[in-house]
N, C-alpha and C positions, 0 to 999 in steps of 0.2 A: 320709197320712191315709186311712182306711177309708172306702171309698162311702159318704155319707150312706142309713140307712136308711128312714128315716120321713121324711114331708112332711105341712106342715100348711097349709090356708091359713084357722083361725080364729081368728086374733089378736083377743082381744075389748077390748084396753085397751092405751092408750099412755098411760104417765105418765113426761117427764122424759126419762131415756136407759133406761126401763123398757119392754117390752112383757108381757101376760098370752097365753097362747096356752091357749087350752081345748082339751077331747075327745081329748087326747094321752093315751099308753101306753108304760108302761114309758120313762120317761126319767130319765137319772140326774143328780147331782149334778155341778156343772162342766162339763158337756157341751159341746161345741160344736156353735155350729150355722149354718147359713148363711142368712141374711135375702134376701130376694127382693126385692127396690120395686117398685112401680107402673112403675117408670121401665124395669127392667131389671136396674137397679145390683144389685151383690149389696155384701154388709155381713156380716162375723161378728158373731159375737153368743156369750153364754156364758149356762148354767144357773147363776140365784142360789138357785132354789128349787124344787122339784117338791111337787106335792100328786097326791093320786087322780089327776087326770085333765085335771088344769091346769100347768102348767110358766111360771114365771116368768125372763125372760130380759134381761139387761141386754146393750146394744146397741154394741156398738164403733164408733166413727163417727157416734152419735148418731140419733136418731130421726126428722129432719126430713126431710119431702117422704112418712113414711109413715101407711098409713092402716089402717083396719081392716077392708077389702074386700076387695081385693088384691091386699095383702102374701103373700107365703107363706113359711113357714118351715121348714126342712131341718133333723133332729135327725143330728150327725153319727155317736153311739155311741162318739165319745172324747172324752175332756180335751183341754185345750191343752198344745200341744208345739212345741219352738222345734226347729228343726235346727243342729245343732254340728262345728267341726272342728276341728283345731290352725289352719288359715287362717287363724279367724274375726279372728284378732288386724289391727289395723288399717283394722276397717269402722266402718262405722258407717249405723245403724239410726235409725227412727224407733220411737214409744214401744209398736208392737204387733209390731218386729220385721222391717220389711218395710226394702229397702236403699231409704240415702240416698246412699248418692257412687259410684252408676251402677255397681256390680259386680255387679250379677244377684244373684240368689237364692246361699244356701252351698249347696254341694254336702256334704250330712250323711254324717260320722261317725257318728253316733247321730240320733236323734229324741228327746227327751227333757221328759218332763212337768216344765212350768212351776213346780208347787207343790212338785216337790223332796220325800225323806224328810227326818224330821229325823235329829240326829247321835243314836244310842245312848247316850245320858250316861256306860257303862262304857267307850266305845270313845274317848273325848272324850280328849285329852292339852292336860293346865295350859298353857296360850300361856307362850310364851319367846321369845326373841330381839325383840331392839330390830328397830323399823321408823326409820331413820334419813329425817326430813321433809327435814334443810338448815334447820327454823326455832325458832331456840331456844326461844322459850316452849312449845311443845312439845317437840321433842328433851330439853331442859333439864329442865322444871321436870314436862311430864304427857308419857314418855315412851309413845309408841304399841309396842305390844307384837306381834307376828305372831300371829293367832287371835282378835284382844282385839275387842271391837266400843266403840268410843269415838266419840257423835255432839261435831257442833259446834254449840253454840246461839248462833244472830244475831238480826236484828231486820231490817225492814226498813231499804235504806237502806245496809245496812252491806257491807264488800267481803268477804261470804264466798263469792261465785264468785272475785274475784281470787286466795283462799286456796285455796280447791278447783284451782283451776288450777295456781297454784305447787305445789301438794303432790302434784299427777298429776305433773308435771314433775320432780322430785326424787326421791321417795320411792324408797328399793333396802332390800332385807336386805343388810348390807356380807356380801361376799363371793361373795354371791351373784345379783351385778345380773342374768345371763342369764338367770336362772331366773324373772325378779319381771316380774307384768302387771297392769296396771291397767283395770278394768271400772267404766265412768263410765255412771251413769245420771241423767237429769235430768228434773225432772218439772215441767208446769207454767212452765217458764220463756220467756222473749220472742224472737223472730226476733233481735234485738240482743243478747241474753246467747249464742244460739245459736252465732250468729256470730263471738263474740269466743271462745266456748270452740273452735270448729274452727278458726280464726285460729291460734291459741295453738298446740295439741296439731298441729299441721301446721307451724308455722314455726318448733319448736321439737324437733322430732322425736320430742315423746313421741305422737303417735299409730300410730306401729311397733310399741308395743308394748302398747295400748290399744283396747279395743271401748266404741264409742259409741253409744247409747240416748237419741234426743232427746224428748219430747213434749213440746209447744209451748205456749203458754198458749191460741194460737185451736185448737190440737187438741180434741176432744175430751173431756172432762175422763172419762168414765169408763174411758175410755185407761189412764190414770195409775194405777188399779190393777192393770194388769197389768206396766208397764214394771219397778219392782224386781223384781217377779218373773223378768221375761226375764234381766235381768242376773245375778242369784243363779245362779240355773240355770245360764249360762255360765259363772258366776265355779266355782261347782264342778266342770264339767269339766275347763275349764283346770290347777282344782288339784288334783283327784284321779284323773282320768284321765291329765292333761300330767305332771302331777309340779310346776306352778308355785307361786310364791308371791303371790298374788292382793289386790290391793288394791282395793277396793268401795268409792266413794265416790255417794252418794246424796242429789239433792241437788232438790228441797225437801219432805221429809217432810210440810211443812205441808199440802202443795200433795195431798199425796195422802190427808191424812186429811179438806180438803174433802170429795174426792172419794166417797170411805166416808161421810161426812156426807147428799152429796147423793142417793146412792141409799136410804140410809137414810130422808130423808126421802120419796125416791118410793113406796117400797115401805111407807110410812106405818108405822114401828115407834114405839114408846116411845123417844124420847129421853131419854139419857144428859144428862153436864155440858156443857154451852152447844151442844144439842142433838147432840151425837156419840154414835154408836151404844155403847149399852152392851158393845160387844166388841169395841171398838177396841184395848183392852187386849191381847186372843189376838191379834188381826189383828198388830200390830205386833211385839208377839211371833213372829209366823210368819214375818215377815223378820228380825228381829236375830240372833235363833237359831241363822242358817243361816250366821253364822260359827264360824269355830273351826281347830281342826286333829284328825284322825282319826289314833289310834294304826297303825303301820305305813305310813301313806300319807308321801310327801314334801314333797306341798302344804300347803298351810294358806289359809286365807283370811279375810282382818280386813276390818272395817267403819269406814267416818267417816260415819255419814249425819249430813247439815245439815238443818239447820231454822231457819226464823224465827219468834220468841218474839212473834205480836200482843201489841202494845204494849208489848213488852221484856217479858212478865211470864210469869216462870219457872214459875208457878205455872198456866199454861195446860194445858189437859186433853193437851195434845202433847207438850211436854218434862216435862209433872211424868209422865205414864206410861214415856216414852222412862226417864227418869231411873232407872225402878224394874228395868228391864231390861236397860239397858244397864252396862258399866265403866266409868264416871265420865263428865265431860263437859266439853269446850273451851267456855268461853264468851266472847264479843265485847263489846265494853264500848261502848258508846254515847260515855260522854267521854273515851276512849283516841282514838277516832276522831276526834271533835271538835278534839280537840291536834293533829291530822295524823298519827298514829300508825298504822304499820300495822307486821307486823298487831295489830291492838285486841283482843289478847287478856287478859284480866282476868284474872290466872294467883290471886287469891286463893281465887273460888269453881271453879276447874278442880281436874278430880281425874283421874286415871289409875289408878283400882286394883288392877289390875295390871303396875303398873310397875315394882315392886322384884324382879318374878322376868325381867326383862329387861337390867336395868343393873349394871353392877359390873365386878369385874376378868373379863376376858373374852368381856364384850359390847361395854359402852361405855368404863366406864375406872375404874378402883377407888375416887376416892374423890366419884363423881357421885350416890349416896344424900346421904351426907353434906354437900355445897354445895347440892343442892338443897334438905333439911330448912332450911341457913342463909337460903338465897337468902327461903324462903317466912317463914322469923319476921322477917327484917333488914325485910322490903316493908310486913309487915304493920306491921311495930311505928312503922317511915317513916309511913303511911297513916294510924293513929294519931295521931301527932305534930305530922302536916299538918293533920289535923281539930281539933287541940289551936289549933293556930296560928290558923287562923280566928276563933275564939271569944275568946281570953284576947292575941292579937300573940305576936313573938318575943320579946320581953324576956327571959321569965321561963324562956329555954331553957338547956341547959348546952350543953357545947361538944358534949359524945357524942349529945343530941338532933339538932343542927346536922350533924351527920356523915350523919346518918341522913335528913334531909330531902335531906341531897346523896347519898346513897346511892340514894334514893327517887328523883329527879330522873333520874340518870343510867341508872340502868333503866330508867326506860320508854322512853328516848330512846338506849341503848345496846344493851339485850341485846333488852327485847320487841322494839323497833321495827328494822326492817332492810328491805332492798331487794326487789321483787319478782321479783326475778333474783339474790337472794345467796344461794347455797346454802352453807350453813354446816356442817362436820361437828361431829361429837358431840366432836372433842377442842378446836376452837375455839368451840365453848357453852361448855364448861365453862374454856376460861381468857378466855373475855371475864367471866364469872363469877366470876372470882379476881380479875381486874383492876378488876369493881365491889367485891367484899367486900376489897380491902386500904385503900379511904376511911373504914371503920370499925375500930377498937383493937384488937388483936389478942386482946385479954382479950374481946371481944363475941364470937368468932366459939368460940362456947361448943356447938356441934351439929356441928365438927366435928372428928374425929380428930387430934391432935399430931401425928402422923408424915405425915397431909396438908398438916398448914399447915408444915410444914417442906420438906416436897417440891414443894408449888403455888405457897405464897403469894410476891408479887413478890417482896416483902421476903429474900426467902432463896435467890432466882436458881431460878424458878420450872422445875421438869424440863419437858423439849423431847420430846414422846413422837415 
């Protein structure tokens, strides 16, 4: 970083994790800068705003212990820039980038601004190839695609660090496991979700091949807007500098659209819906985006950010915007969980849509469009029937109803529900998937191809790929 050139010591307002600094010149957008304390301490800090001859600056580390005397403040004349290497794989960071597990500082390849270009929309190539998880309701029914950006919505409460962790743990492009790394960032989460994520990714060896991004929930909370940023940035050199295939898992979106919320409110704007800043929208946008895959490059790099739906309700200004942005979305079902179901995924309202330019003969297996179209009417129409059942009893059921509540049954506790250590391939999804759809008539399985149900289904001495 370039010598700080400008010094100020007139901070005339602290609000929040805000300070105002007056009588400044020529300061630009995003800047960083270096905070001074009373004490000694020094503290980054970054440009939210500049006016004439005022610069507003939000504080890394928070505001406490400073005052408006003498503080003094250092305009550095760059942006924020993370340092990068091929190393970098196997460290792990706290949420502004600084080492947690005692390896010193990286020794940079590059220095490279945090906010990243975006992709050129001509240079952008349509995501392909399957991300194989090991967990069927996704494998199966909402396949993850390489490039695709797919969040997962939970709720308080519910195990989607257990799923985040199993899915760091598993996830490969077949064929191409050497080449695949995973860039985990986490925001807002507790010393004890901490712990059990480094636990995990160490005693399991996916942290070899994985860079980790912590901030804490007693961290700082204006932190949090910078951690996916640091990650992004990594995750793109690894994949178009490395040549890797880069999996981004981001985990609690919520957590850092507080965050945006709270400066928001310091810096005293017009509040948006349940007061989030009217531009949450672009903000959020400015991370999802930064998936994809780039024409001529090798890498590619996909998204799962998670989120938790307050009060389970999808309609919350954070997943109904994710929604509009993102490629479909994994959702957690509150009474999947309740049954002891993991994982509680609700595979009716999930979507993956771009999942059909990923599966088929060649990626996954020829006739996985087709069981999956069954799998989703056989569940629904179950789920129906179940809802009939409550209201009116079974009496008045026929036998081909009854198939379908046992069809309905043995899915959730068959195909969704599985171990947190069973990693499943894509060709055992799809025949525990045969082995639920042969409990219904062979006349019902009407969405898929004759020459699959001849080649899959039990009944016919199902092919052994």
């Amino acid at each position: 970083m370039a010598e700080p050139s400008r010094e100020y010591s007139t901070v005339s307002k602290v609000v929040g994790p805000i300070i105002v600094v007056d009588d400044v010149e020529g300061i630009g957008y995003s800047e960083v800068v270096e905070i001074t304390m009373p004490s000694g301490e020094k503290r980054l800090g970054q440009v939210l705003e500049t006016q004439s001859t005022r610069a507003i600056v939000q504080v890394f580390g928070g505001t406490r212990d400073l005052d408006t005397d003498i503080t003094s403040v250092r305009f550095s004349g760059e942006i924020m820039k993370i340092p990068l290497s091929g190393e970098i794989l196997g460290r792990i960071f706290n949420g502004i980038a600084h080492p947690l597990d005692g390896g010193g500082p990286v020794i940079p390849e590059e220095m490279r601004d945090i906010y990243g270009l975006p992709i050129n929309p001509y240079a952008r190539e349509h995501p392909r190839d399957s991300i194989e998880t090991g967990i069927s309701a996704i494998d199966g029914m909402n396949t993850l695609v390489r490039g695709q950006k797919l969040p997962i919505f939970s709720g308080a409460g519910l195990p989607h660090n257990l799923l985040a962790a199993q899915i760091t743990r598993q996830a490969k492009v077949l064929g191409q496991e050497e080449d695949f790394a995973v860039v985990f960032a986490a925001m807002g989460i507790t010393h004890e979700e901490a712990a059990f994520f480094l636990r995990d990714f160490r005693s399991t060896g996916a942290l070899e091949r994985a860079v980790l991004f912590l901030n804490l929930a007693d961290d700082p909370a204006i932190e949090r807007i910078i951690t996916p940023r640091l990650a992004l940035t990594t995750a793109e050199f690894l994949a178009f500098e490395k040549d890797m295939h880069v999996l981004v898992i981001l985990t609690d979106l919520t957590n850092y659209c507080e965050s945006l919320r709270e400066i928001a409110a310091a810096r005293e704007e017009v509040p948006g819906r349940r007061g989030y800043p009217g531009y949450m929208y672009t903000d959020l946008a400015g991370i999802y985006e930064r998936a994809g895959r780039i024409a001529g490059k090798k890498g590619s790099i996909t998204q799962l950010p998670i989120l938790t739906m307050p009060d389970d309700d999808i309609t919350h200004p954070v997943p109904d915007l994710t929604g509009y942005i993102t490629e479909g979305q994994i959702v957690l079902s509150r009474d999947l969980h309740r049954k002891g179901i993991y994982p509680p995924i609700n595979v009716l309202p999930c979507l993956s849509r771009l999942m059909q330019g990923g599966i088929g003969e060649g990626r996954t297996r020829e006739d996985h469009a087709d069981v999956n179209n069954q799998l989703y009417s056989a569940y629904a129409q179950g789920i129906k029937i179940k809802n009939l059942v409550a209201v009116i009893g079974e009496e008045g059921l026929s036998d081909t109803d009854r198939q379908y509540l046992a069809f309905t049954e043995r899915f959730e506790t068959e195909f969704i529900a599985q171990g947190q250590y069973e990693d499943r391939s894509f060709h055992r999804t799809l025949d525990i998937a045969w082995e639920l759809l042969s409990i219904l008539p062979q006349s019902e399985l009407k969405r898929i191809d004759t020459r699959f149900v001849a080649k899959y289904h039990p009944a016919h001495g199902r092919h052994q790929a």
